[in-house]
N, C-alpha and C positions, 0 to 999 in steps of 0.2 A: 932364541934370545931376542927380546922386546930391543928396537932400535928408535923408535920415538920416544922421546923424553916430555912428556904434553905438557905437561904445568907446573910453572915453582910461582908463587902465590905470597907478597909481603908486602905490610904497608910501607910506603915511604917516608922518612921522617924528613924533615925538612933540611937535614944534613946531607942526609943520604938522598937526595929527589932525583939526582943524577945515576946514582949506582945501579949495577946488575948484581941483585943479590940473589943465589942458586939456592934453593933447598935441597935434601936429600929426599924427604919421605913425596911420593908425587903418589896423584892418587890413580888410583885404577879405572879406566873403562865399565861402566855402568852400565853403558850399552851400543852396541856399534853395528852400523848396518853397510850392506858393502852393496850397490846397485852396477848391473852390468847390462842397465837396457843399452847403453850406448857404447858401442866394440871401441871406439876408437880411443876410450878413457873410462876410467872405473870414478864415479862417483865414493866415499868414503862418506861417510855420515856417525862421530860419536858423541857420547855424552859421557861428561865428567860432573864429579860433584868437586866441589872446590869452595874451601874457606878461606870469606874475604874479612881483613881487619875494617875498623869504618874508614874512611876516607878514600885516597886513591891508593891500589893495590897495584905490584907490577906482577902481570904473570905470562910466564916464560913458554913460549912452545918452540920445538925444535927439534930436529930431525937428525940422523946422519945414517947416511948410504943408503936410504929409501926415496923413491921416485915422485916426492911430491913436488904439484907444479904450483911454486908460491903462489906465483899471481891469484892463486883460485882458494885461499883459504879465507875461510869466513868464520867469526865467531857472533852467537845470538845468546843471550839469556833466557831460560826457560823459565824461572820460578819468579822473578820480579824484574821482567822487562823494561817497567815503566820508568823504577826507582835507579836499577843498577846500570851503568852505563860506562860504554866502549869511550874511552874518552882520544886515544889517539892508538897508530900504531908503530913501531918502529921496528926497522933491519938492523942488525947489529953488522957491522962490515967485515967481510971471510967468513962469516959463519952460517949455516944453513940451520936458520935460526929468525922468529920475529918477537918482539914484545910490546904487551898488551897491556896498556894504564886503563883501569877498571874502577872506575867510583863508585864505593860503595854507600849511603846514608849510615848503614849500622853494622855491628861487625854481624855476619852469619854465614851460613852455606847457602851457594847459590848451584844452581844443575845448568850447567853452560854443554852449548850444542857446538860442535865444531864441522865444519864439513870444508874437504877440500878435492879437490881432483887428483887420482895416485897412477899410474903406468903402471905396467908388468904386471898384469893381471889380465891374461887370454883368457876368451873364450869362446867356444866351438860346438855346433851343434851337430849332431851326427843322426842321421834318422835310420829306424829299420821297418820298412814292410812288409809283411807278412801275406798275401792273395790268397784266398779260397779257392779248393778247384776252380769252381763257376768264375773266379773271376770276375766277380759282382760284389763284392767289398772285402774289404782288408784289415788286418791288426798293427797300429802304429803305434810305435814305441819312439820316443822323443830322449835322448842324453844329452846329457849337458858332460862337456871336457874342463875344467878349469885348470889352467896351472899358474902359482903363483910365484914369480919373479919380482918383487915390486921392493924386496927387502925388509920387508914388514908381515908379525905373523900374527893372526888373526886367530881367537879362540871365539867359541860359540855367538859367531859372527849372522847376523840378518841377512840370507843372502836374496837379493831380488833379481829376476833375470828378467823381466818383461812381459812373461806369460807369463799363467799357472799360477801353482800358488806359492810364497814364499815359504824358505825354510831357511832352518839356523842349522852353522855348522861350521866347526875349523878347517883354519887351510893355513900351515905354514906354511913358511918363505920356502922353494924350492920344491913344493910339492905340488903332486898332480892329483887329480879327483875327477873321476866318471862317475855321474848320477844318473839316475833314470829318473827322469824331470818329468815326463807325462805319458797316460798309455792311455791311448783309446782303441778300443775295438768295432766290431761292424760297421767300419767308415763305408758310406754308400763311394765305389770308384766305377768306370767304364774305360773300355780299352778304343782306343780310336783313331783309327790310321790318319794321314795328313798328305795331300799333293798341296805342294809349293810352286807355283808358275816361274816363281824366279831362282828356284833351286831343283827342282826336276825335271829332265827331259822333256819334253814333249810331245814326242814320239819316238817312243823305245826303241821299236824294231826298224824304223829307217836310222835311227844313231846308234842301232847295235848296240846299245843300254840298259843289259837288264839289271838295273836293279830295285832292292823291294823299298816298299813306301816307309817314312817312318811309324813306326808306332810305340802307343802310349799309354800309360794310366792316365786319367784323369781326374781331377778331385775337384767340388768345389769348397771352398772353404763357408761354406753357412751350418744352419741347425738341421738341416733336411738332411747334409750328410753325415751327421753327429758332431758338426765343427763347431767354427765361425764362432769361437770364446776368445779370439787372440790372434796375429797377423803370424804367420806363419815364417821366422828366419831366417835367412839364407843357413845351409849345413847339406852336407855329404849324406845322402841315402842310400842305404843298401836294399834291394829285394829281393823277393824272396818266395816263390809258390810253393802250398801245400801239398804233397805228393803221398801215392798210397792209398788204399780202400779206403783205411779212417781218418787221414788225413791228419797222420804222426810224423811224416816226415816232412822235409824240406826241403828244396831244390833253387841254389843260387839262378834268378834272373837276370839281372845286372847290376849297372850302380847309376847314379846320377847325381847332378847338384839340384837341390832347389832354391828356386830363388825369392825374392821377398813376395811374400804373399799377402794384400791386404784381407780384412772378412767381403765374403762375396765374391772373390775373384776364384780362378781355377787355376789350380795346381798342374804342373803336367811335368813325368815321368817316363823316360824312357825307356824302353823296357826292348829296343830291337828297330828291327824290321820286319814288316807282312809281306810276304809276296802271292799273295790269294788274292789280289786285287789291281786290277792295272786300270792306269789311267793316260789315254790320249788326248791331243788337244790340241785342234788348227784355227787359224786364223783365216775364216772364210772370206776377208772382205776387208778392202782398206783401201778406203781412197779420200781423196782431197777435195775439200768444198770451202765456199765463200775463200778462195784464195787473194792476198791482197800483196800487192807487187810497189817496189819503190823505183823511183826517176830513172834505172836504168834497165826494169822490167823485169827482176829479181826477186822472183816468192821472198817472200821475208816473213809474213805471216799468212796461219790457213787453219779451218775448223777438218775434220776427220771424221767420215762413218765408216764403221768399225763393226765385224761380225764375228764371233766366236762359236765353234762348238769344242764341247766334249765330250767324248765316251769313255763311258765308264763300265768295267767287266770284273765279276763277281764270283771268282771261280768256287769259294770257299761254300762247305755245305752245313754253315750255318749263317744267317746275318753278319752283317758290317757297319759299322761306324764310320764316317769318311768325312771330312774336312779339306772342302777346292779353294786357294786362298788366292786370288786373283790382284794384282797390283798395279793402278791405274796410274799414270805421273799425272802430275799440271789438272788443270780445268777439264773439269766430263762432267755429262750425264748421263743416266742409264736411257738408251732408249725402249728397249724391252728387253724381257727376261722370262725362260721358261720355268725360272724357280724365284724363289723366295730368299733372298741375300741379308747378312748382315754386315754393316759398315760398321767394321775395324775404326776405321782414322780414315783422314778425307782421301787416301790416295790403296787402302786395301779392301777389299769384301773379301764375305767369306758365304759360302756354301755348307752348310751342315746338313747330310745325309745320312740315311737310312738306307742299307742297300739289302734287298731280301738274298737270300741262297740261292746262287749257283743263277745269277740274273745280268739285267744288261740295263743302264742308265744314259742317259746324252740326255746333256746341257747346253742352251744354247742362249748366247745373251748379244745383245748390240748394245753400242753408245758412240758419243759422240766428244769428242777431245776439241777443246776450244781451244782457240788462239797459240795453237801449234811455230813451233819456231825451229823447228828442223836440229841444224847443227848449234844453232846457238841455244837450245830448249836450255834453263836454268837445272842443276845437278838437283837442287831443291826448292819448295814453291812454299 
């Protein structure tokens, strides 16, 4: 049951310029588009055809027990923008309800657009991957969840979600709808373990810590690995590896969230932990230079040469993927480096390796931390 009432549509006589006069017959939805790029409110977008007498016309929009948020209703002329004109608008007082004095030059039909901001219209994206044995790309299937609560029911509705392409389709009030919104196949992935300095051990076996590294899918979202058409939004993932000679079966791997993906960035997936790969990691060296003392002889400020290694141990009898993600606070520079880094943000690098089978790695880097402030160092720089 339709709960907006759009338009009652009548010229004014000059007796009557004050009145609300209702009509019964109200015209239909022409055509109505429902945009859900933005979770936190659903865009509404209709058009109506509406016959205006000549002069000024009052017409009637108003709602009851649907979530529309007044402040955001706008009406535009589509057929004679130039001529027909919004001339004021007015609240009627208790009523959830505004009216619209419409100048018309002559009497005709005019195709008026209305758009307003409506609640109670979720939406959720739920993703499913699919892995190849090899583990070298994957089948994703993209759903869209909708359920609409907003009080308002929608027939062969435009729907837009922000990807992809749009489609038309009902959704009354109180109903829910799972679509499969997009499927791509052969998406180029890599599996890729991670050591975090600030979230793993540092040496396992004197902290009697065993445990394994995270590991991941990885995606990037461009055209190289069949992507990068649309930012990827945050929704629930399930995966999912192919199992079996022919690779008929299925086999749950876990779940995750993803989160906002722009194009070009990478996607990443958690799929576990690796324990084929260990990673150590000491601080060979640290000490205090250009130290600078105040009136009662008190370090208060001092620069730091600084030496790190790492070893890295590759039990596993095929290659590895591995990512050392290093976290430097305040002011540094690198002074040397046995590898090739990339700088995250001014305060992380990161290490991306290649480890062959059943092999041995060590990393070894120095820098130098400027204007060091001990206990008073700032939480952030």
């Amino acid at each position: 049951m339709k709960t907006i009432i759009p338009f009652c549509a009548v010229a004014l006589l000059a007796t009557t310029a004050h009145a609300r006069v209702k009509l019964v017959a109200l015209p239909e939805r022409a055509r109505v588009v429902v945009s859900l790029t933005n979770p936190e409110a659903t865009l509404v977008e209709e058009e109506r055809i509406i016959t205006l007498q000549k002069g000024v016309n009052q017409v009637d929009f108003s709602w009851q027990a649907v979530n529309i948020d007044p402040a955001s209703i706008q009406v535009r002329m589509l057929k004679d923008p130039a001529k027909v004109l919004v001339l004021n608008t007015s609240y009627p007082p208790n009523e959830t309800a505004l009216i619209w004095e419409i100048n018309s030059p002559e009497a005709q039909e005019e195709r008026v657009r209305i758009s307003y901001l409506l609640q109670g219209i979720s939406r959720d994206i739920v993703y499913k991957a699919v892995a190849d044995p090899d583990e070298k790309s994957l089948a994703l299937r993209n759903y869209l969840r909708l359920r609409n609560d907003s009080g308002e029911d929608f027939s062969d509705a435009e729907i837009r979600i922000g990807y992809g392409a749009d489609f038309t389709r009902g959704i009354e009030n109180g109903e829910v709808l799972e679509l499969l919104s997009e499927r791509l196949d052969n998406v180029a992935v890599r599996k890729e373990l991670r050591w975090d300095a600030a979230l793993q051990p540092w040496d396992p076996e004197y902290q009697k810590q065993t445990i394994g590294l995270p590991l991941s899918y990885v995606i990037k979202n461009d055209a190289a690995s069949k992507l990068g058409a649309h930012t990827f939004l945050p929704g629930k993932a399930r995966l999912f590896i192919k199992t079996g000679a022919t690779g008929d079966g299925v086999a749950f791997t876990g779940e995750d969230w993803v989160e906002l993906t722009p194009v070009d960035r990478e996607l990443r997936l958690s799929i576990g932990q690796g324990r084929d790969v260990k990673v150590t990691q000491h601080k060979m060296k640290d000490e205090k230079t250009n130290v600078r003392r105040n009136t009662w002889n008190q370090n208060v400020l001092w620069d730091t040469d600084e030496e790190y290694k790492v070893e890295i141990e590759n039990f596993k009898k095929a290659p590895a993927d591995l990512v050392v993600v290093e976290h430097i606070p305040g002011y540094w520079k690198m002074a040397k480096t046995s590898d090739a880094f990339d700088r995250k943000d001014a305060f992380t690098i990161e290490y991306h390796l290649t480890l062959p089978q059943e092999s041995k790695k060590t990393i070894t880097f120095a820098l130098n931390r400027l204007n060091v402030q001990g206990d008073n160092e700032p939480r952030s720089y």
